[in-house]
N, C-alpha and C positions, 0 to 999 in steps of 0.2 A: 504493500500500500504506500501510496507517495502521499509524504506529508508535506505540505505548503505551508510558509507561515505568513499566518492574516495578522498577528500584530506579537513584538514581543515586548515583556513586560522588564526584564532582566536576562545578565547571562543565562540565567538559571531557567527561564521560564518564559513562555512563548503561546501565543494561539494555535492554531493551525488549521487547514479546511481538508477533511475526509472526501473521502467519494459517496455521493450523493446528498451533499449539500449539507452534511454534518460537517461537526467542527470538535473541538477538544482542549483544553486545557492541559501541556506535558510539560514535566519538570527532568532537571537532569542537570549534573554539574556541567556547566561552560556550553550545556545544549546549544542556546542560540550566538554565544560567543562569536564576531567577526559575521553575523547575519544579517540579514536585510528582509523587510517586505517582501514576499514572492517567490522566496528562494525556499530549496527545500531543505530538510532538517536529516540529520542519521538519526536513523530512528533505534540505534546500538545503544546510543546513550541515554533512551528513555528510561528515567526511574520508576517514575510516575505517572496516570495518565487521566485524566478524568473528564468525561464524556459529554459535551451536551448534545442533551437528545431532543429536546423542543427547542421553539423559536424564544416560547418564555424563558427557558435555560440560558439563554444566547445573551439577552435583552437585562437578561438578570446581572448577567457579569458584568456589562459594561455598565449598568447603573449601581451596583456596588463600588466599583474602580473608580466612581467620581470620588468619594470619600475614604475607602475605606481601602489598607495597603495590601499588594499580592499576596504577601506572605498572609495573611491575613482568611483573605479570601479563597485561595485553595487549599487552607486548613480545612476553612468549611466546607470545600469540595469533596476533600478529602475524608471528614465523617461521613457523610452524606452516602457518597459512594462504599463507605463499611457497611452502611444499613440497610443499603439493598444488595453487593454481595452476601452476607451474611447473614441477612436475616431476610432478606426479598422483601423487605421496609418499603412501601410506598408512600412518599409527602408530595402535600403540593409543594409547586414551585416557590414557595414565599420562602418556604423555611430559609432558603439561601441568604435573604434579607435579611432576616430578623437573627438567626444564629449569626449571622458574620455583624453583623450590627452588635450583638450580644459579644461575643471574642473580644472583638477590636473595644467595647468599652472595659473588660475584665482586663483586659492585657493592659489597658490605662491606669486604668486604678493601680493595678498591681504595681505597677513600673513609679506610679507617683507616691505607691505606699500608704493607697486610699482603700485599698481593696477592705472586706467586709462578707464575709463568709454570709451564704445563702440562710433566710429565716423562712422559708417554704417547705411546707410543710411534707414528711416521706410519704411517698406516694407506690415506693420500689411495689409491694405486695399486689397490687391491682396492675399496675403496668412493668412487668418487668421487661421485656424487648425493651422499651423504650430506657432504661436503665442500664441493662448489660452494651448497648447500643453509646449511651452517652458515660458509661464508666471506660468503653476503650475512647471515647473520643475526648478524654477529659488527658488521657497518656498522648493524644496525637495534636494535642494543644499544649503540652507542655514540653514534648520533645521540639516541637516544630518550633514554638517561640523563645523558645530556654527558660520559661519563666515553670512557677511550681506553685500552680492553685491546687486549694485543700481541696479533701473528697466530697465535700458537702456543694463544691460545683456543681459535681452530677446531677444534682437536682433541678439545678437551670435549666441545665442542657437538656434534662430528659424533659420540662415541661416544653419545649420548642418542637420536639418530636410529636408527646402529646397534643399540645396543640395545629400542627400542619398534615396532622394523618388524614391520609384521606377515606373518604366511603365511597358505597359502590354512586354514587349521583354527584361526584364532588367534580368530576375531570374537565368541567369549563375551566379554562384561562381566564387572567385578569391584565389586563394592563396596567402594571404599580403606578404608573405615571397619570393614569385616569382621572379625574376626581369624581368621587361618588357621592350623591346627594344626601344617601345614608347616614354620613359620617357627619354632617351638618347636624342633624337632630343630636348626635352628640356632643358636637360640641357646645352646643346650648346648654344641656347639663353644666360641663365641665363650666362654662362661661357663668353661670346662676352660685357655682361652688367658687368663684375666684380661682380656675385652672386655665392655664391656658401657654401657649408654646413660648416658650424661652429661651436663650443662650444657652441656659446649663441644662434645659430638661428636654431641647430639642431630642435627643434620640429618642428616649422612652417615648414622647409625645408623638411619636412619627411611627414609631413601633405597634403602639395601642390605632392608631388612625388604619395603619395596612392592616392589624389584626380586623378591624372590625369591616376593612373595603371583601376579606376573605370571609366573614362571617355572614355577609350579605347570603353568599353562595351558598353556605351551609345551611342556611332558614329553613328549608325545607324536609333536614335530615338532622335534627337535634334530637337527640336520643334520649329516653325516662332516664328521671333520676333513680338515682341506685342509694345503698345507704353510704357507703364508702362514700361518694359524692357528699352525700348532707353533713358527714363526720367533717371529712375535712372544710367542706362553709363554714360551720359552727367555729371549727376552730380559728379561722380567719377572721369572723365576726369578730370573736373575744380575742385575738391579739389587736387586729385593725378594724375598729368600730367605726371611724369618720370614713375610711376609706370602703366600706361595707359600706354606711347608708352612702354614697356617692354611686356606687355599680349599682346597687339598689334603683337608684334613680336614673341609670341607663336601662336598665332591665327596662321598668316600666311605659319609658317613649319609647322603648325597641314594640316591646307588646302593644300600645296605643295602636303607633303607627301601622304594625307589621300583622298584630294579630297573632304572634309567639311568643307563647314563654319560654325564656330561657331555662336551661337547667343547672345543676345548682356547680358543674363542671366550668359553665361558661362563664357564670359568675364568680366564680377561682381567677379564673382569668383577668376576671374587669378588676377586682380587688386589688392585683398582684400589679397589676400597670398602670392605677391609681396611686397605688399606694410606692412604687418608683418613678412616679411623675411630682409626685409633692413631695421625695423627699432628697429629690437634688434640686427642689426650690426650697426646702427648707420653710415649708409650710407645716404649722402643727396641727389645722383641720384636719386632715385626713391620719392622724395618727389616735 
């Protein structure tokens, strides 16, 4: 197979266009070294190789690569691709977002010596793939950046899985770059609570907005709540009650509007990106 490279990022790491109109992320010491646009690559020196196989995959990387650094970003390729080797894992396309958005703020902290070990709650007993999934990807984030986050990461990273899994009605695409009207009725909320996008809270605030552009999608496949569900709400209420009644008050314009209730999974969620939105402003509402 003749590999052509569509764009390179470093000696190390390169695009490159397959036959039929696929393309791929390859790593390898000095791979693209002395290369050019167009030119093709020895493919002897491939270490690594990671695939995109949609157009959303495609669209996804160069919209990460406005912020956020290679190294960075085909870390999270690089889980992504363990979870569907290994466990035949399917996410949507977001995850790539929100985990590489998620790394690249950890790897900050850590490095500023702001880092603060996850207060989320274990969840391993009800989803373990998504655990054994993000316990090796918590090793191929700390070989690949040198840095050394505790195990209580794992819990991050597995709720990213958790929440990008897809169902059998989930496989429409989204345009990240879209605006969706949806996300308006939220921000209303946020805006009535004193929340709203800032320097410091910019990621989570952008993070919670694409969660909720992909939750659009899912309205129609929200699944009963279970009790393991309501155990861990409860317990989120009783740590983060300001930040509770706020998702609270999303739930409810989700329902007006929509005609769905949410389950008490999704309200995990809204709790967990309320409650990292107010607190790199340094808001005590939602605490």
């Amino acid at each position: 197979m003749q590999l052509i490279i569509k764009q390179i990022f470093n000696n190390n790491t390169a695009v490159v266009d397959l036959e039929d109109d696929q393309q791929a992320i390859v790593k390898g010491k000095g791979i693209a070294f002395h290369k050019s646009k167009g030119e093709t690559l020895d493919s002897v020196k491939i270490e690594k190789i990671f695939y995109l196989d949609t157009v959303d995959s495609q669209k996804n990387l160069y919209f990460l690569l406005k912020d956020i650094p290679i190294d960075v970003v085909t870390t999270t390729y690089e889980i992504v691709a363990y979870a569907r080797k290994n466990f035949n894992y399917h996410a949507l396309d977001y995850i790539y977002i929100t985990l590489s958005d998620h790394i690249h703020g950890a790897y900050k902290r850590y490095i500023n010596g702001e880092y603060k070990p996850s207060h989320i709650p274990d969840m391993s007993d009800k989803y373990i793939e998504e655990y054994l999934i993000s316990s090796e990807g918590l090793k191929i984030i700390n070989q690949n950046l040198n840095i050394d986050l505790p195990m209580s990461e794992i819990r991050n990273l597995a709720l990213h899985f958790i929440n990008a899994q897809t169902t059998s009605d989930s496989s429409n695409s989204l345009d990240i770059t879209a605006k969706v009207d949806f996300t308006k009725l939220i921000k209303r909320v946020l805006l009535q609570n004193n929340i709203f996008r800032t320097k410091s809270n910019s990621s989570y605030y952008d993070r919670f907005m694409i969660h909720l552009q992909y939750l659009e999608q899912r309205l129609n496949n929200i699944s009963a709540d279970t009790n393991f569900d309501q155990k861990i709400e409860l317990e989120m209420e009783r740590d983060y009650p300001g930040s509770t009644s706020i998702a609270k008050q999303v739930s409810a314009e989700i329902k007006s509007a929509r005609g769905v209730e949410l389950n008490n999974k999704e309200l995990l969620y809204f709790i967990i990106h309320i409650q990292r939105i107010t607190q790199e402003d340094g808001l005590n509402g939602a605490q």
